[in-house]
C-alpha positions as CSV (number, residue, x, y, z in Angstrom):
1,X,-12.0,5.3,-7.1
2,X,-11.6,3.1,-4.0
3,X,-9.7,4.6,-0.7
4,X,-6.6,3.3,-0.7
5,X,-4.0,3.0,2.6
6,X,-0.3,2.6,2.6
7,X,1.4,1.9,5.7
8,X,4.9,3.4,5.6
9,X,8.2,4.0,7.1
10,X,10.7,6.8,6.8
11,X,13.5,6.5,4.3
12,X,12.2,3.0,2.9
13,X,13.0,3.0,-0.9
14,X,10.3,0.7,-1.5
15,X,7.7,2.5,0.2
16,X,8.7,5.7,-2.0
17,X,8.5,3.4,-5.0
18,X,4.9,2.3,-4.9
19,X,4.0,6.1,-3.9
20,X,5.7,6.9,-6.2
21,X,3.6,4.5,-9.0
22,X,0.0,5.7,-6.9
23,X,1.2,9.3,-7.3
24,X,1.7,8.6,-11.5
25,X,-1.6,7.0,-11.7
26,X,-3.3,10.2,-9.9
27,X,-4.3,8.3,-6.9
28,X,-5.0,9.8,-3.8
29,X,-3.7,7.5,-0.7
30,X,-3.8,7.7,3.3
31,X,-0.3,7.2,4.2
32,X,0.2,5.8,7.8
33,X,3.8,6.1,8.8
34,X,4.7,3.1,11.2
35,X,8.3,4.5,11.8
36,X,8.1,5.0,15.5
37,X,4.4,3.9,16.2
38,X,4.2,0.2,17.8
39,X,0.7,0.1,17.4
40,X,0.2,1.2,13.9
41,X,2.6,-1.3,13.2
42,X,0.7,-4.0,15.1
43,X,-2.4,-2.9,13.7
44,X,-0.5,-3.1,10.3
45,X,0.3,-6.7,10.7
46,X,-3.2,-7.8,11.9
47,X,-4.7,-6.2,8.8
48,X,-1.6,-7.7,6.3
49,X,-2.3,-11.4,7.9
50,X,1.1,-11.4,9.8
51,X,3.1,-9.1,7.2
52,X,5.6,-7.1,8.9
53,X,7.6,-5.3,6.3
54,X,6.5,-2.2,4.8
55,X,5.1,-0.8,2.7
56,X,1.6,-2.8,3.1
57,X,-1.2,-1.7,0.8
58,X,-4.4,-1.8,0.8
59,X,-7.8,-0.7,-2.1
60,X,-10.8,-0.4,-0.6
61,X,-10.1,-2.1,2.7
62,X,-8.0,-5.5,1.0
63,X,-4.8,-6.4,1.2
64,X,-3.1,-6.5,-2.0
65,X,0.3,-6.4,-0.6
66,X,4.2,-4.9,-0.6
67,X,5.6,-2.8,-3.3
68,X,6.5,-5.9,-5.6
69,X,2.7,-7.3,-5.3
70,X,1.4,-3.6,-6.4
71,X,4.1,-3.4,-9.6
72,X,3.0,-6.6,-10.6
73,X,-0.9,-5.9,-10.3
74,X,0.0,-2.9,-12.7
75,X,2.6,-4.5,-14.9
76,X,-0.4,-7.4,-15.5
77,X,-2.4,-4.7,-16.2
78,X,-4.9,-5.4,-12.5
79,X,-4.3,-2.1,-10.6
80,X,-6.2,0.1,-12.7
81,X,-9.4,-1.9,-12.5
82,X,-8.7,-3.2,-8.5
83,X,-8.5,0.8,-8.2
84,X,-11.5,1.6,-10.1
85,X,-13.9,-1.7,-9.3
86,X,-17.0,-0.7,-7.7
């Protein structure tokens, strides 16, 4: 399975959503909580090609995108293979 990153912030509901689909699928992520750190968030944004909002996700070093782009990746039945694609 490919790493995966989430960049987070305290008491977002959206960021506990797609955890909350990763979790349910049995993937292991690196969370990086942006709540107070300027430069995680910065760094965030480079990565995310100018996204600010979180959460930001991101398989094996892409950007897939917020928690709506990650539902709809598994609701079209993509996220299990983007996980799993060597």
């Amino acid at each position: 399975m490919k790493d995966v990153e989430i960049y987070t912030t305290m008491l977002c509901p959206f960021c506990s959503r797609a955890k909350s689909l990763l979790k349910k699928k049995g993937v292991h992520f690196k969370e990086i909580d942006v709540t107070t750190d300027l430069r995680g968030r910065e760094d965030m944004r480079k990565r995310a090609g100018g996204a600010h909002t979180v959460p930001q996700i991101f398989v094996g070093g892409k950007h897939i995108g917020d928690c709506d782009q990650i539902h709809q990746l598994d609701a079209n039945g993509k996220l299990d293979k983007l996980l799993n694609a060597s």
